[in-house]
C-alpha positions in Angstrom: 40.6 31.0 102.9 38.3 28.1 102.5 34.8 27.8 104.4 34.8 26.9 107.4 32.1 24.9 110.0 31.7 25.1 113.2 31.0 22.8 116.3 26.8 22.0 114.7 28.4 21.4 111.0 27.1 24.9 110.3 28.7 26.1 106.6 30.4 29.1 107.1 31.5 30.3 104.0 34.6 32.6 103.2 34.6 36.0 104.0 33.0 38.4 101.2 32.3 41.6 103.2 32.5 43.0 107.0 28.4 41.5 107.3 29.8 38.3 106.4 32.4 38.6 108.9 30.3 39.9 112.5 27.8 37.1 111.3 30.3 34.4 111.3 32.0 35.7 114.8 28.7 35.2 115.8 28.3 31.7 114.5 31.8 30.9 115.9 30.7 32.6 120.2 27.6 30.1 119.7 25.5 33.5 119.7 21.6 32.1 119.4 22.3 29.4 119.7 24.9 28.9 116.1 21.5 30.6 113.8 21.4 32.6 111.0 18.0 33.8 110.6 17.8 37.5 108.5 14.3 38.9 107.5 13.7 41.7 104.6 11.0 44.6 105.9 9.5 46.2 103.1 6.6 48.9 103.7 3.8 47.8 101.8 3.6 51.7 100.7 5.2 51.9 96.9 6.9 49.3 94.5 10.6 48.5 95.3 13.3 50.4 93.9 16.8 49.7 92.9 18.0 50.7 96.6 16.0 47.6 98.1 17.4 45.5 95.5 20.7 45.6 97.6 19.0 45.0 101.1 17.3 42.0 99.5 20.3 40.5 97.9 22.1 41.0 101.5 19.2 39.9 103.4 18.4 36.7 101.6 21.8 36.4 100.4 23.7 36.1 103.8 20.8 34.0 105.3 21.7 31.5 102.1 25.7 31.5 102.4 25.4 30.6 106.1 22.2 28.0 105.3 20.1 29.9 107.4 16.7 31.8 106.8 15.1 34.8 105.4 11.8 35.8 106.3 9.6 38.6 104.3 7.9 40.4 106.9 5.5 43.7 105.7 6.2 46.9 107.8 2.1 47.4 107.6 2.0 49.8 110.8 1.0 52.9 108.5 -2.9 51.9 106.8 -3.3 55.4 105.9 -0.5 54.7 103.0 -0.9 50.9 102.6 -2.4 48.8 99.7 -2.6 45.3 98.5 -1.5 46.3 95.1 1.9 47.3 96.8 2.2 43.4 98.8 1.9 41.9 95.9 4.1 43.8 93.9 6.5 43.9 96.0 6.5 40.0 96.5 6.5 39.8 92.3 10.0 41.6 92.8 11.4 39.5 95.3 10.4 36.0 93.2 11.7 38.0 90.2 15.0 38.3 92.0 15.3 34.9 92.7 15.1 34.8 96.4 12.7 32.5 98.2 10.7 33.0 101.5 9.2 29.8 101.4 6.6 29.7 103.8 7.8 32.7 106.0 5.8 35.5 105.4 4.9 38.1 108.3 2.9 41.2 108.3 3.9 43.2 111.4 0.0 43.3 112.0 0.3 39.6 112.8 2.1 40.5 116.3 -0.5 44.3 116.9 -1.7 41.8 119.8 1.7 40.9 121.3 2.7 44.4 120.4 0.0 45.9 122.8 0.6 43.4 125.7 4.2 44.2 125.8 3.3 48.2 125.5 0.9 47.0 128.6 4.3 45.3 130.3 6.4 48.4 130.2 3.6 50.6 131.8 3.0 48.9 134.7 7.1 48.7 134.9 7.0 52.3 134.8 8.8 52.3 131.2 6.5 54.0 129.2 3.6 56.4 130.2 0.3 58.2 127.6 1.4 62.0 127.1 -1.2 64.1 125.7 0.6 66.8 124.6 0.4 67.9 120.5 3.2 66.4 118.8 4.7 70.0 118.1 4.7 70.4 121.7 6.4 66.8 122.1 9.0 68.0 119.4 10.0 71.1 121.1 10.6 69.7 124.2 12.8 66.6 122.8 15.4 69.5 122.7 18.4 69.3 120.2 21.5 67.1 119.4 23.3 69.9 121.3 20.8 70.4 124.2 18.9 68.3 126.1 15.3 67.3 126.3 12.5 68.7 129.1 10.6 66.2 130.6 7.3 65.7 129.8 4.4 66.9 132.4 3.1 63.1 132.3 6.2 61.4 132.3 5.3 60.6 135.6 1.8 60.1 135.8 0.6 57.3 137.8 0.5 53.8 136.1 -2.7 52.7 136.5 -3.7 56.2 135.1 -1.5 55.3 132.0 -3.4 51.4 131.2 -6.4 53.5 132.0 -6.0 55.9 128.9 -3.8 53.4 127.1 -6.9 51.2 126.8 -9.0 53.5 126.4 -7.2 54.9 123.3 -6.9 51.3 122.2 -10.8 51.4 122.1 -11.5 54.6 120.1 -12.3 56.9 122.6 -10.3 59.9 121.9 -9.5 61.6 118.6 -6.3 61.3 116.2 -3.7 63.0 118.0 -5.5 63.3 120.9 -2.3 61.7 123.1 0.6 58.9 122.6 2.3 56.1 124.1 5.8 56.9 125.2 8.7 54.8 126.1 10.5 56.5 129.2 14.2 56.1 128.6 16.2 58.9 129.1 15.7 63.1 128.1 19.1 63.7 128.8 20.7 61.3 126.1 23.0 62.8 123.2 20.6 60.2 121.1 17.9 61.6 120.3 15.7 58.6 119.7 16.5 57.3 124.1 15.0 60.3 124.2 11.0 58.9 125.3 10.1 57.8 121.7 6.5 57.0 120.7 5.7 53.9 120.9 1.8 54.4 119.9 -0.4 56.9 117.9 -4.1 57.4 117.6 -5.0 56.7 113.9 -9.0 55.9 113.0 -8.2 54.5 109.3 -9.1 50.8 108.1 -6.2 48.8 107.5 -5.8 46.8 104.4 -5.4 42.8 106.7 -7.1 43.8 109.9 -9.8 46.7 108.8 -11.3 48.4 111.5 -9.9 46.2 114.6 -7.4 48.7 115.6 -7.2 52.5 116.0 -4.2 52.3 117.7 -0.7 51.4 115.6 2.6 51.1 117.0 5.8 53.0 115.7 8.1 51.5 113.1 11.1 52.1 115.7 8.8 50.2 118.0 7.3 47.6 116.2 10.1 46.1 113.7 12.2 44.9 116.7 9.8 43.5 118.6 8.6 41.6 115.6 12.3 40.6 114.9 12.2 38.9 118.2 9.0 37.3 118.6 10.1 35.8 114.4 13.4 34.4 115.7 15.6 36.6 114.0 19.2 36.8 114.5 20.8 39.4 112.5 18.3 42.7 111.5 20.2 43.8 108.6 19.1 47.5 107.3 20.9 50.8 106.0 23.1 53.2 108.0 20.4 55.5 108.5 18.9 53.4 111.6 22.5 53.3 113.1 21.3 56.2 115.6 18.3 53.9 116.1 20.3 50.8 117.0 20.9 51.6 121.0 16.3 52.1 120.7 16.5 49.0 119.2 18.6 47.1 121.9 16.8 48.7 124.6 13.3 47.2 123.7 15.0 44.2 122.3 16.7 43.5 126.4 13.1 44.7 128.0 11.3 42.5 126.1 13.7 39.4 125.9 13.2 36.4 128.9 16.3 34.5 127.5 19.6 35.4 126.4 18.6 35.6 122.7 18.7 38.8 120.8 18.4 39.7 117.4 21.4 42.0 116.4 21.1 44.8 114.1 23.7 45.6 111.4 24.0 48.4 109.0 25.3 49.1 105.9 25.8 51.9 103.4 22.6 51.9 101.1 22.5 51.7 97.3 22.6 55.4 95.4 22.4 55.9 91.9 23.3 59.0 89.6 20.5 60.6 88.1 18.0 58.7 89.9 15.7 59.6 92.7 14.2 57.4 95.1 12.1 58.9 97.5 9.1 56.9 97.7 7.0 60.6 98.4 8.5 62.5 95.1 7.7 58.8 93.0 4.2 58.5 94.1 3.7 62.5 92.8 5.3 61.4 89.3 2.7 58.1 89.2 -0.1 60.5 90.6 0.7 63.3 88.6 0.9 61.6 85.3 4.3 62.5 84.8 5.3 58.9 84.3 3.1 56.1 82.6 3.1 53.8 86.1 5.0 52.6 88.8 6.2 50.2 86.3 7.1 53.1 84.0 10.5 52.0 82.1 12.3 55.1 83.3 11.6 54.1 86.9 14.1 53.3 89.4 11.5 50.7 90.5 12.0 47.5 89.9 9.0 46.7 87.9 10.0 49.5 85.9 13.9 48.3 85.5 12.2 44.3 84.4 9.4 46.3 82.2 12.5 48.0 80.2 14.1 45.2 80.3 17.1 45.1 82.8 17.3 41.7 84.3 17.3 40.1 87.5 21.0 38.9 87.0 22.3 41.7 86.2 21.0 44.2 89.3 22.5 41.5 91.5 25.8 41.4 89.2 25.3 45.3 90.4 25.0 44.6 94.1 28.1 42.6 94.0 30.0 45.1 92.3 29.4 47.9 94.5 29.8 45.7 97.5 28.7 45.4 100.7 30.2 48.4 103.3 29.5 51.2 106.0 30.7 54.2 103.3 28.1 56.7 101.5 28.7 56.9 98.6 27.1 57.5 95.5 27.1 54.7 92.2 27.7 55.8 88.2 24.5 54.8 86.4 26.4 53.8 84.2 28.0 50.9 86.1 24.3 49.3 86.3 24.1 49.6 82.4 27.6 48.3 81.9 26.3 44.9 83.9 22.8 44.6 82.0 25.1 44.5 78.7 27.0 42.3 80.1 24.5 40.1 80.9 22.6 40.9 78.1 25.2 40.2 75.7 25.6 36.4 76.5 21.8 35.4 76.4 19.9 37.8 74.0 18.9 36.6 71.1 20.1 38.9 68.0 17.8 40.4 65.4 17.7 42.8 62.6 15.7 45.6 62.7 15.2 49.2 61.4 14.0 52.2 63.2 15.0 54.8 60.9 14.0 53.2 57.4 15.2 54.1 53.9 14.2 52.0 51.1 16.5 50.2 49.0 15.2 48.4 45.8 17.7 45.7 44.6 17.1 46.2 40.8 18.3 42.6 39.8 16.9 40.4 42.3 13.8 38.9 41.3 10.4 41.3 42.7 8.2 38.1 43.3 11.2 36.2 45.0 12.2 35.4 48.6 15.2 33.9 49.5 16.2 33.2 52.9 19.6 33.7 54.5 21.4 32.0 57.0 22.0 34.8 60.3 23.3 33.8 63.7 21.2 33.8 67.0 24.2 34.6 69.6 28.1 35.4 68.4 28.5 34.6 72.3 27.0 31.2 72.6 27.6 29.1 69.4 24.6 26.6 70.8 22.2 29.7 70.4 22.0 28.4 67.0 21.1 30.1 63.5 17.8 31.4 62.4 16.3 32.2 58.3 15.9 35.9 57.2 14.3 37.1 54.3 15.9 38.5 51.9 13.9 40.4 48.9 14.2 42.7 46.2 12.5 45.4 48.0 15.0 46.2 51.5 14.8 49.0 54.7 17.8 49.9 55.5 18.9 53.0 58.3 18.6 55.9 56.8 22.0 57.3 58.9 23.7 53.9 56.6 23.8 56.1 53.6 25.4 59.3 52.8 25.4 60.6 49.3 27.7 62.8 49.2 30.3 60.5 51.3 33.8 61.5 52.3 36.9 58.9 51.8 36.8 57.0 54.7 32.8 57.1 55.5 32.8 52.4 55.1 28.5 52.9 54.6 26.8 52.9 51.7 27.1 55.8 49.1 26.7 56.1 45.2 28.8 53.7 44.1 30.7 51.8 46.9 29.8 48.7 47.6 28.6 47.4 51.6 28.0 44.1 52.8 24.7 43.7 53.6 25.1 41.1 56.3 24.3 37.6 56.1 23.2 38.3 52.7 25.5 40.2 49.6 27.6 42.4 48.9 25.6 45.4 47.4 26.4 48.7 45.6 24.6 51.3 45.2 23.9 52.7 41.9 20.9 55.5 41.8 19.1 57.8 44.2 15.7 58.9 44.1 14.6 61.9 45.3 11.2 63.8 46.1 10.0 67.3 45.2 11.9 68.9 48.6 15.2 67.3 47.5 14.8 64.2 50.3 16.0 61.1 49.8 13.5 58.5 49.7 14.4 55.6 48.0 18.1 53.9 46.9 18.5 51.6 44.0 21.1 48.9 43.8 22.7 46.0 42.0 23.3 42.5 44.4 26.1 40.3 43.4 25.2 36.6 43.7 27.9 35.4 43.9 28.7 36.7 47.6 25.5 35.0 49.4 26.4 34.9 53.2 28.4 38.0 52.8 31.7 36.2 51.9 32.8 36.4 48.2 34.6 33.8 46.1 37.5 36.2 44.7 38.2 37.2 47.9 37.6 41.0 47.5 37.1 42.6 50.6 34.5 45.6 51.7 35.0 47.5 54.9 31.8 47.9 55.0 29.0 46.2 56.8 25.3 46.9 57.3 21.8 45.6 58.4 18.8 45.3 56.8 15.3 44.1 57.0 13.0 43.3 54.2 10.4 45.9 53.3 7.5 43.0 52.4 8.6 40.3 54.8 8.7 42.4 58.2 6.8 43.4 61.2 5.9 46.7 62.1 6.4 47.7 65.5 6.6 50.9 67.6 9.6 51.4 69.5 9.8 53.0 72.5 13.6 55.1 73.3 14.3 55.9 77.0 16.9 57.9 78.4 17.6 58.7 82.2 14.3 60.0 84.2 16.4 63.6 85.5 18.7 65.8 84.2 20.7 66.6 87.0 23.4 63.5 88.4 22.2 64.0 92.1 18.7 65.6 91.8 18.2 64.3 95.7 21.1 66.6 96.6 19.5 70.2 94.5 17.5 71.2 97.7 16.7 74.9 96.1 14.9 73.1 92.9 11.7 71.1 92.9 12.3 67.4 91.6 9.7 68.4 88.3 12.5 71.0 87.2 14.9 68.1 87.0 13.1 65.8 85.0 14.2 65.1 81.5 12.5 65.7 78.4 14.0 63.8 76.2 14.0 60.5 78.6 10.8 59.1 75.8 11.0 59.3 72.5 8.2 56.8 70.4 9.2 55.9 66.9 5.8 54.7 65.7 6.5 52.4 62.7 9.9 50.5 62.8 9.9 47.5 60.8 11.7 44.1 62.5 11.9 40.7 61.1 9.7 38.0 61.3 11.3 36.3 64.2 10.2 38.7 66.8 6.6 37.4 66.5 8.3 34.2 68.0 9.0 36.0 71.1 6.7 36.5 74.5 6.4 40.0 76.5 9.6 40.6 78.2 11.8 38.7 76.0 15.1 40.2 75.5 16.8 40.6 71.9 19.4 42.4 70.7 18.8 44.5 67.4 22.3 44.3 65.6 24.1 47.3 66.2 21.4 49.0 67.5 21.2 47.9 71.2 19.3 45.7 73.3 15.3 45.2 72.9 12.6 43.3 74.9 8.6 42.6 74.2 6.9 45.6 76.1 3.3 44.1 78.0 1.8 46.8 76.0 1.9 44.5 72.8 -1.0 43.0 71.2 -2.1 40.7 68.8 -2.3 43.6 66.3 0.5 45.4 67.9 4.2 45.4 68.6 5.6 47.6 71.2 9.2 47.3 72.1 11.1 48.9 74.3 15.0 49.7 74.1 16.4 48.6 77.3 19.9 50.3 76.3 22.2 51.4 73.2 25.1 49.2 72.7 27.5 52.0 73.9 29.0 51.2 77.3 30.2 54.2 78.5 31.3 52.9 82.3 33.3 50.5 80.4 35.5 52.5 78.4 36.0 54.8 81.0 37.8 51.9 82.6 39.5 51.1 80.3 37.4 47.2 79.3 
């Protein structure tokens, strides 16, 4: 199918998922007037995880396919969990992500005046009313999905008693808790939320834009709406969850509205990973508790965490795409998300050599004092990557798991007489092992041939065997950091009889404190990806200093995801 336009030259693009396809029926009914205008509304309350990554790429990726608008718009009706640190994070994540608010930022505190006219509106229309009943109280007698609500005692209290103590909770008066603003809708509906939600609580904490201004806040199912409309938005895209809350949502929506626009809310199925957690409560208590380093802790699902370790910004959307965009729960293999940061990785990082395990090998008839540099490749994916110089001397590191003494027939590394490729460089054998007092290997000798520079030789003989190396004079030293999933268990969310600490996994850090790297690395900036040849993908952790390298290992090169299907 190609795209489309409609009557105002609108781009409508082809159909990619059922979001795609209720915006463009709008577009096509002339609904507000032919717009597209979406909005993503974080809570400024925690750092982003991997499950907003998908509502931003749908949110700012619908408003782009139909040239429309996104707006960022901060859900900052809670100061008692807000910070700055969180607004700007979270607006770090968005940039890093490649989307683009331009100048559309909101904070739902922008509209706290508009918010309390309109509660002001419904009042005196008899639509909502103060109770000031405890909130257990309130609960109890919102009934049950299989039983209906009792009214209230003030549901029908008079109105001008209502602005009376509306306004006087709006000016600090009474204590938290002390009463609420309710919508009156309907006790007797099978949803829950018709049934008189709060619109308003008492809550005497200094918020982080207006400070001490307000004592009153409004209710996310109250506010977020109302702010859709009064920003112009058209389509309110958010996860399943607040399909119940859609009829709440229309209902303020058509008591507010003077003209026949409406923003329309649409849901889809949120983003769930395997062995991941992503309740914001239980990932503040890992920060807080010290179980993790940060928010931006590489074994985060935030993410900060994700770029820290190295995952990139292509790839998480590659992710997005894959899973696709639908109204089914469902849950998403890890692995799937490391299968697409390889597969990003693998055309753009720059490839290194570099041991973490080292073993020494002394090449007994190249020259001690000598350096000769060999010619290595920067990309075996993208030819205009480019070669770099290694350094290759007599004294070598190799992996200590690249030797075996003791080999059987068909082990291809080096042993006590076979001879390896070493690559870019020779081929090598290995002709003597030196041992220490305990029997351990600590240091291999061997004989180059020079006549196979490049790792090719002239006669044509062939080894099966190829290995890396770094040298042991020409090298940095750098400490490597190895992460592995944060919890142990594939659905942790789901083990309701175990608390989340039980689940975590011990082995998710292990810190190899002097690897050695070649010279190259120093060329690279914090975050920089590389690929350490045959030993997986790398970046530049912020930790580094001028006196220190710290990397992180963003993944081995293993792809399990893809094997299981077969690629």
């Amino acid at each position: 199918m190609s795209d489309k336009k409609i009557e105002n030259n609108t781009k409508v693009p082809k159909t990619r998922n059922f979001v795609h396809e209720l915006v463009e029926k709008d577009l096509m009914e002339g609904r507000n007037d032919k717009r597209v205008h979406t909005r993503f509304p974080p809570e400024p309350n925690g750092y982003l995880h991997i499950g907003h990554a998908k509502a931003i790429c749908i949110d700012f990726g619908t408003a782009e396919k139909f040239g429309g608008k996104c707006n960022l718009r901060f859900d900052d009706t809670n100061p008692s969990k807000e910070e700055t640190e969180y607004v700007d994070s979270i607006k770090e994540d968005i940039k890093w992500l490649g989307f683009d608010w331009e100048d559309r930022i909101y904070f739902s505190s922008d509209f706290f005046d508009k918010l309390s006219d309109f509660a002001v509106k419904l009042i005196k229309e008899k639509k909502a009313y103060v109770d000031e009943q405890s909130a257990e109280l309130i609960s109890k007698q919102k009934g049950s999905p299989t039983r209906p609500g009792t009214d209230s005692p003030f549901r029908n209290r008079p109105v001008e008693e209502s602005l009376d103590l509306f306004a006087r909770m709006k000016a600090g008066e009474f204590e938290n808790g002390a009463m609420v603003l309710r919508a009156k809708i309907d006790m007797t509906s099978p949803n829950m939320h018709l049934r008189d939600p709060l619109m308003y609580r008492i809550m005497h904490a200094e918020h982080h834009r207006t400070g001490n201004k307000w004592c009153i806040y409004p209710m996310y199912d109250y506010a977020h709406g109302q702010c859709d409309y009064f920003e112009g938005i058209t389509h309110s895209l958010c996860t399943l969850e607040f399909e119940v809350h859609r009829p709440l949502y229309d209902w303020f929506a058509n008591e507010l509205a003077d003209t026949e626009y409406r923003p329309r809310q649409i849901e889809f199925s949120r983003l769930n990973l395997t062995y991941t957690m992503m309740s914001k409560r239980n990932l503040l208590a890992l920060v807080e508790e010290g179980l993790v380093s940060g928010w931006d802790d590489p074994r985060m699902p935030t993410l900060s965490g994700m770029r820290r370790r190295g995952f990139t910004a292509q790839s998480i959307k590659n992710l997005v795409e894959k899973v696709g965009v639908t109204k089914t729960k469902g849950m998403t293999d890890f692995a799937l998300l490391e299968h697409a940061v390889r597969e990003d990785l693998n055309k753009k990082a720059q490839r290194l050599m570099g041991v973490l395990n080292p073993l020494k090998v002394i090449v007994t008839n190249f020259p001690e004092d000598k350096v000769e540099m060999v010619s290595a490749v920067n990309n075996h994916e993208d030819e205009s990557a480019g070669r770099r110089e290694v350094p290759f001397t007599h004294e070598l590191y190799i992996e200590k798991e690249d030797f075996m003494e003791d080999a059987p027939k068909k082990y291809f590394r080096l042993s006590v007489g076979r001879e390896v490729r070493f690559k870019y460089a020779y081929f090598l054998t290995c002709t003597n092992v030196i041992k220490d007092e305990n029997g351990e290997i600590i240091e291999l000798h061997c004989t180059y041939d020079p006549e196979t520079k490049g790792g090719n030789s002239p006669d044509g003989r062939k080894v099966k065997g190829t290995i890396h190396w770094v040298s042991a004079t020409e090298n940095v030293e750098a400490e490597v950091r190895l992460y592995d999933r944060l919890f142990n268990f594939e659905d942790p969310a789901n083990e309701k009889d175990k608390d989340f600490r039980e689940m975590l996994n011990p082995d998710s850090l292990k810190v190899l404190p002097k690897c050695y790297i070649e010279p190259f690395v120093t060329q690279m900036k914090v975050l920089d990806h590389f690929q350490l040849e045959r030993m997986g993908y790398f970046n530049i952790d912020k930790d580094t200093t001028a006196n220190k390298i710290v990397v992180n290992r963003t993944l081995s090169l293993r792809d399990n995801w893809a094997k299981k299907m077969g690629k």
